[in-house]
C-alpha positions as CSV (number, residue, x, y, z in Angstrom):
1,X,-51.6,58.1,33.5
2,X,-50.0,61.6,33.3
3,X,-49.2,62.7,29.5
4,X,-45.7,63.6,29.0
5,X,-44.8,65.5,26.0
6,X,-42.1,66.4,24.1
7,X,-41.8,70.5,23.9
8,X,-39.0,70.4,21.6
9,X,-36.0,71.5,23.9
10,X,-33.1,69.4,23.5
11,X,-29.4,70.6,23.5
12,X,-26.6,68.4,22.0
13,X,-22.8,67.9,22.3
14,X,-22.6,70.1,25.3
15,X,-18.9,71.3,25.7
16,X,-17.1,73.5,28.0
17,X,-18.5,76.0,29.6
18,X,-19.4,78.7,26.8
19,X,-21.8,76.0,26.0
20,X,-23.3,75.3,29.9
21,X,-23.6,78.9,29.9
22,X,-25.5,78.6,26.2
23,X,-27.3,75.3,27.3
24,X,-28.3,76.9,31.0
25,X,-29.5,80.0,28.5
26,X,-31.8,78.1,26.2
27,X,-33.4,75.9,29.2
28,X,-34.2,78.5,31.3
29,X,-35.7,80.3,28.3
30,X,-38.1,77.2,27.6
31,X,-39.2,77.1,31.1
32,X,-40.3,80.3,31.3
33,X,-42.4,79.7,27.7
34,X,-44.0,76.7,29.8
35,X,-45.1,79.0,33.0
36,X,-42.4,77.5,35.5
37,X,-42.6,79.9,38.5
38,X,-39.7,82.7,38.6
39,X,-38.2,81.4,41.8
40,X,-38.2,78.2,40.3
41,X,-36.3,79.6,37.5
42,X,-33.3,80.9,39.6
43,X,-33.6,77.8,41.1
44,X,-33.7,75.9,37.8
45,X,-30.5,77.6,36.8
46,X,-28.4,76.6,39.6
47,X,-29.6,72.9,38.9
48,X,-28.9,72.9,35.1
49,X,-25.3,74.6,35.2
50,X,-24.5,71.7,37.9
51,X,-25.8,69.0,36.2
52,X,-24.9,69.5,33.1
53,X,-20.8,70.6,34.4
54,X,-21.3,67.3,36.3
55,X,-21.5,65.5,32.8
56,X,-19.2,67.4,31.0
57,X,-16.5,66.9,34.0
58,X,-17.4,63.0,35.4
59,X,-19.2,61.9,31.8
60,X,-18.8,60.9,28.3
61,X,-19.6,62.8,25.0
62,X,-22.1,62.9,24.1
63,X,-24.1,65.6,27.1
64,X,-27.2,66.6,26.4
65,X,-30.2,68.2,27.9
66,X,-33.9,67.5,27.2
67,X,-37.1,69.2,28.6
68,X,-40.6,67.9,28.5
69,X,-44.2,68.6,30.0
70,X,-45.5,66.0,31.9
71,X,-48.8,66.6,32.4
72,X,-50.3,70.0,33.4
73,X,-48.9,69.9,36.7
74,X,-44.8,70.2,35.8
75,X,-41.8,70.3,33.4
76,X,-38.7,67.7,33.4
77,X,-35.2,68.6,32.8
78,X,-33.2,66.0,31.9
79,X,-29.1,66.0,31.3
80,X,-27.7,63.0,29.4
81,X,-24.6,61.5,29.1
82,X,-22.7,58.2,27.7
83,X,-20.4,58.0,31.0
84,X,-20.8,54.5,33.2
85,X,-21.0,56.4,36.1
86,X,-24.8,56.7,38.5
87,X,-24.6,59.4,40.8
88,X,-26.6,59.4,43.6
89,X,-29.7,61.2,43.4
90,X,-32.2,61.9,45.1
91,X,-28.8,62.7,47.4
92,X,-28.4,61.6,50.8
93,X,-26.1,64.5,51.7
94,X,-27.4,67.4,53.5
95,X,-26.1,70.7,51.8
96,X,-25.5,71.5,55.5
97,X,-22.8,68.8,56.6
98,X,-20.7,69.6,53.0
99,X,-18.0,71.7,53.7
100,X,-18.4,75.1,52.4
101,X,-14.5,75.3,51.0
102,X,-14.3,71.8,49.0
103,X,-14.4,72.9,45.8
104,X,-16.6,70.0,45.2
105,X,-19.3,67.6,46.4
106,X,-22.8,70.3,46.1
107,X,-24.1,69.7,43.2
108,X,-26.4,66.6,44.0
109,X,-27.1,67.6,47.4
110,X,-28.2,70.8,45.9
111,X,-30.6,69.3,43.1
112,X,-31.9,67.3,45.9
113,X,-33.0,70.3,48.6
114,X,-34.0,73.0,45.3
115,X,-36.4,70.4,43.5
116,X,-37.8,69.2,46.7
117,X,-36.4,65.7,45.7
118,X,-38.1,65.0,42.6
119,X,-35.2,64.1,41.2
120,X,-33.4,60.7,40.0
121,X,-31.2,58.7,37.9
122,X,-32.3,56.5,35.5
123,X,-30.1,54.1,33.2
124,X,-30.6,54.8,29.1
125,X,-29.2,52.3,26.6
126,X,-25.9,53.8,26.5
127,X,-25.2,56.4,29.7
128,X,-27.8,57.9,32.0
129,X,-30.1,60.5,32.4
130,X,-29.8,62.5,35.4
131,X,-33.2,64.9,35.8
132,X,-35.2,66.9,37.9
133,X,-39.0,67.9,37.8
134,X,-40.2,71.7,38.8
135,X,-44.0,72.4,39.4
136,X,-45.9,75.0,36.6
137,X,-46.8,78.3,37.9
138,X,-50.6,79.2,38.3
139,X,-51.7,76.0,39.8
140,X,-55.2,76.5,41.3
141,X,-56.7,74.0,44.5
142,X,-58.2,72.2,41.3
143,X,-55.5,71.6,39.3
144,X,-53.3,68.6,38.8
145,X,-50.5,68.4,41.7
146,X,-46.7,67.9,40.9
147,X,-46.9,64.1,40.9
148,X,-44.5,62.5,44.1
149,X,-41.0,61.7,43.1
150,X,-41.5,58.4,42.7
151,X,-44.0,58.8,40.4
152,X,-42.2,61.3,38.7
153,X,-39.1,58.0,38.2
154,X,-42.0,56.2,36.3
155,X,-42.7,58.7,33.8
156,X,-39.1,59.2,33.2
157,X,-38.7,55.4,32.8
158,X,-41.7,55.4,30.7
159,X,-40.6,58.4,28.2
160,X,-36.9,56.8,27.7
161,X,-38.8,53.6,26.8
162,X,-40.4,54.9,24.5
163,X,-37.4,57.2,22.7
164,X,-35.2,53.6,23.1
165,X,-38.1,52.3,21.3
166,X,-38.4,54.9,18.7
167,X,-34.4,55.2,18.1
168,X,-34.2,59.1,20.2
169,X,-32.3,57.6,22.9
């Protein structure tokens, strides 16, 4: 089993968009402290300010965003909300048939195609968690791959289990 730890990045009570723009500051910040790749970075902030506008425009108070390691191989991003609604995600839109003038309709297509679909929706006590996994930088032949996206759900599952369990969710 892959260890998933906590880093200590959470965001709360996201509002507006001073505080995307604050909240898309502080995550990118932490993923460079845990050696996310530089492309993956600019990629990382394109997926945060969309997710986390998604929740503040279709969700419920509160948003919030969480990052984690798990393992040695990547770092999660999750954005949380209290809303009902489950997107879609991994999307089954290609960024390619979306019209490029809707103001509308990207974001989750574009989650899908920048974190190679390890991506997903999972179902937390009250809301979801909508999240996205991006490899570490530096990975030799030897080291641990990013896990599959499927196995990347389980972990997810797993670690909102566990917060449920301890009262963090």
């Amino acid at each position: 089993m892959t260890d998933a730890r906590f880093t200590g990045a959470q965001w709360r009570s996201v509002e507006g968009s001073r505080d995307v723009s604050r909240v898309r500051h502080g995550v990118l910040q932490r993923l460079h402290q845990l050696h996310v790749a530089g492309g993956d970075l600019d990629d990382a902030e394109l997926m945060v300010g969309e997710l986390v506008a998604n929740a503040v425009r279709h969700g419920a108070d509160p948003v919030g965003v969480v990052v984690w390691l798990a393992g040695a191989a990547c770092a999660v991003v999750e954005v949380r909300d209290a809303g009902r609604g489950m997107p879609e995600l991994p999307s089954v839109k290609d960024p390619a048939e979306i019209d490029p003038l809707s103001e509308g309709g990207w974001g989750l297509a574009l989650v899908t195609r920048l974190s190679r679909g390890r991506c997903g929706v999972e179902v937390l006590p009250v809301g979801k968690s909508v999240w996205f996994a991006l490899p570490l930088a530096g990975k030799t032949a030897g080291s641990s791959p990013i896990p599959p996206s499927e196995a990347m759900a389980v972990l997810v599952k797993e670690r909102i289990r566990a917060e449920t369990a301890h009262g963090r969710v």
